[in-house]
C-alpha positions in Angstrom: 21.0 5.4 55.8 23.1 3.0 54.0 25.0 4.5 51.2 25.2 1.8 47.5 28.0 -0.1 47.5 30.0 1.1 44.1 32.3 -1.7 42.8 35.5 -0.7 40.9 35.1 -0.9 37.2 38.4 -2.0 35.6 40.5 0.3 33.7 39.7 -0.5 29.7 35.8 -1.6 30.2 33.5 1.2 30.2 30.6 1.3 33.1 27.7 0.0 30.7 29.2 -3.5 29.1 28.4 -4.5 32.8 24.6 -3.5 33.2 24.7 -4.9 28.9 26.7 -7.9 28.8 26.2 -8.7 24.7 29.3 -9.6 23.2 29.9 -8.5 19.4 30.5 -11.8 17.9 27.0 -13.3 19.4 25.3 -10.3 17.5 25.9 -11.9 14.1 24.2 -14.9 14.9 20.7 -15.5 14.3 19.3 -18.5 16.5 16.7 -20.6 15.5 13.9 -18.7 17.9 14.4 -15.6 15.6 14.7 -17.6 12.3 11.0 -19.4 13.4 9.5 -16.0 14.7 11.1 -14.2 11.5 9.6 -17.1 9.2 6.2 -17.4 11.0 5.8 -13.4 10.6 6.3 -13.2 7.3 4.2 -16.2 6.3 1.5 -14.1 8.4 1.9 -10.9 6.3 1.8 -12.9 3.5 -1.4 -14.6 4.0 -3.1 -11.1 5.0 -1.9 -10.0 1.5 -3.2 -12.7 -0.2 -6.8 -12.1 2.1 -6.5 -8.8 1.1 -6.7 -9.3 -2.6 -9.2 -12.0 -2.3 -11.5 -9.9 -0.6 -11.3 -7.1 -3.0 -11.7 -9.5 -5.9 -14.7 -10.9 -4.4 -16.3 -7.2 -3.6 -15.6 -5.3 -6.6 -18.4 -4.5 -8.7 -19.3 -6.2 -12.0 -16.6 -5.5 -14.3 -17.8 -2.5 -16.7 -18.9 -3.0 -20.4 -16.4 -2.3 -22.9 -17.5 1.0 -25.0 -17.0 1.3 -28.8 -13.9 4.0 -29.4 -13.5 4.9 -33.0 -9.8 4.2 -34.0 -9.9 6.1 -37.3 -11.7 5.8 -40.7 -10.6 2.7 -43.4 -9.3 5.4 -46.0 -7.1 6.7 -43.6 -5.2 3.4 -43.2 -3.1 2.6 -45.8 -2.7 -1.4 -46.2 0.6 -2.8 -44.6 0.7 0.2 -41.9 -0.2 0.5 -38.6 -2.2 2.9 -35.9 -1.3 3.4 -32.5 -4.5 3.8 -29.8 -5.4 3.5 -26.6 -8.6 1.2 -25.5 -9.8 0.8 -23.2 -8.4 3.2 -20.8 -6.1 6.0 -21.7 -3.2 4.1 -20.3 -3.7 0.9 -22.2 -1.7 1.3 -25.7 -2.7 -1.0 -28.4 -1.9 -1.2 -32.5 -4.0 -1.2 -35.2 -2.4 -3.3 -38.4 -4.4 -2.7 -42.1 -3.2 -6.6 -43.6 -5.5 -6.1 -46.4 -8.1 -4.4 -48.1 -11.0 -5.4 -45.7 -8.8 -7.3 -42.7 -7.9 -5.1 -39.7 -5.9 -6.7 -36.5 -5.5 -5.3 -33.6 -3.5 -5.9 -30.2 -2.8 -4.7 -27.4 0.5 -3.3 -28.1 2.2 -4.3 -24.5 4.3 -7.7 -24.9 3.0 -10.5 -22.7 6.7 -11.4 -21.3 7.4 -8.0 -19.9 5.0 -5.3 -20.6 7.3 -3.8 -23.7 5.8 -2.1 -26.8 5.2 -4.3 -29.4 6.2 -2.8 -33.4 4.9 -4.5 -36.4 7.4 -5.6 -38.4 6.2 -5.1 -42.0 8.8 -7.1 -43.8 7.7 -10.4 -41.7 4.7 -9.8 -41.5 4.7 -9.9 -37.8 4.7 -8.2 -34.2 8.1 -8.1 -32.5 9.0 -6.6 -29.2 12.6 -5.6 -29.5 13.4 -6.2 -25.6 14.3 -9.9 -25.7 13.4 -10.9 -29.7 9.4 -12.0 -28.9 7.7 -12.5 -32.0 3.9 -12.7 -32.6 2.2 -13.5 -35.3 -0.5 -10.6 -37.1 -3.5 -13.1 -37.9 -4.2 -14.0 -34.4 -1.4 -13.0 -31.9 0.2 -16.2 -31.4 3.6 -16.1 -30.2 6.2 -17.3 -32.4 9.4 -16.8 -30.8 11.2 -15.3 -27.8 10.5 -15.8 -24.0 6.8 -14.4 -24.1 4.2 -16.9 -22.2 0.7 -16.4 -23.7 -0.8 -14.5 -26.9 -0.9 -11.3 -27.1 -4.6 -9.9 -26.1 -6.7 -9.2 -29.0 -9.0 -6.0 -29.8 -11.8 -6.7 -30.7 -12.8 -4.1 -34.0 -16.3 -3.4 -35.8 -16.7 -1.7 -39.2 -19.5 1.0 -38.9 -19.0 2.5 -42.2 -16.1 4.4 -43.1 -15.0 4.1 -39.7 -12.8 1.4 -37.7 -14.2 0.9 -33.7 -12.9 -1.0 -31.3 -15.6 -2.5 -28.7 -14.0 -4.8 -26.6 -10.6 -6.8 -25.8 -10.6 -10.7 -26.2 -8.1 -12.0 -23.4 -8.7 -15.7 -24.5 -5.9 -17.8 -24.8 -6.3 -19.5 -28.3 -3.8 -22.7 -28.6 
């Protein structure tokens, strides 16, 4: 039986740099083989995401029908204030404004630049979102001022009697 040859390690280097010969300064280095593989796996993930939500857009079910929710009666409402709701989910705050005797507006009450609650402003006249100064106006949600991109979303409202209901959301852009 032949017994391994052992060769002498020298004195400062420990036994595994030989069997792992990286060197510290190569480590920070990224060649171009891991920059392509690193670019060509995300661009794959990327694309799966974007199958994903294609897919599920294209199975989802018919979108349900909004239903009338009663916001609160006209006499309740004094002109020039406001009521806060939710429509059509419990998580989707809007704002009721009374502009005149028979003329009812209402929004959705998150801004369209970054989701922040929209106030009404009664001495404009208008709804303002008091993260970055947006400004829309009450007649038809326009924007007026500040960095939001589009209108705000509009709820659509029916009379039925005393009683103001909203019965669906208009997300058309009106220019």
């Amino acid at each position: 039986m032949s017994t391994p040859k052992v060769e002498p390690v020298s004195a400062g280097e420990p036994l595994w740099r030989e069997e792992f010969p990286i060197r510290a300064g190569d480590e920070r280095l990224v060649t171009r083989r891991q920059l392509a593989k690193f670019l060509t796996l995300t661009s794959l993930g990327m694309l799966a995401g974007n199958l994903w939500i294609l897919a599920r857009s294209l199975f989802k079910g018919p979108a349900a029908a909004f239903v009338g929710q009663r916001i609160g009666a006209v006499s309740e409402i004094p002109i020039g204030s406001v009521r806060l709701f939710s429509y059509p989910g419990p998580h989707d705050p809007c704002i009721l404004v009374r502009v005149a005797e028979d003329r009812f507006e209402a929004y959705s009450q998150k801004c369209t630049h970054l989701s922040c609650a929209v106030y009404f402003e009664a001495a404009r006249g208008t709804l303002e979102c008091p993260c970055h100064n947006g400004r829309f106006a009450v007649a038809d949600g326009r924007v007026l001022a500040g960095p939001p991109p589009r209108p705000l979303p509009r709820i659509l409202l029916e009379r039925r009697g005393d009683d103001i209901v909203a019965v669906g959301v208009d997300m058309q852009v009106s220019v």
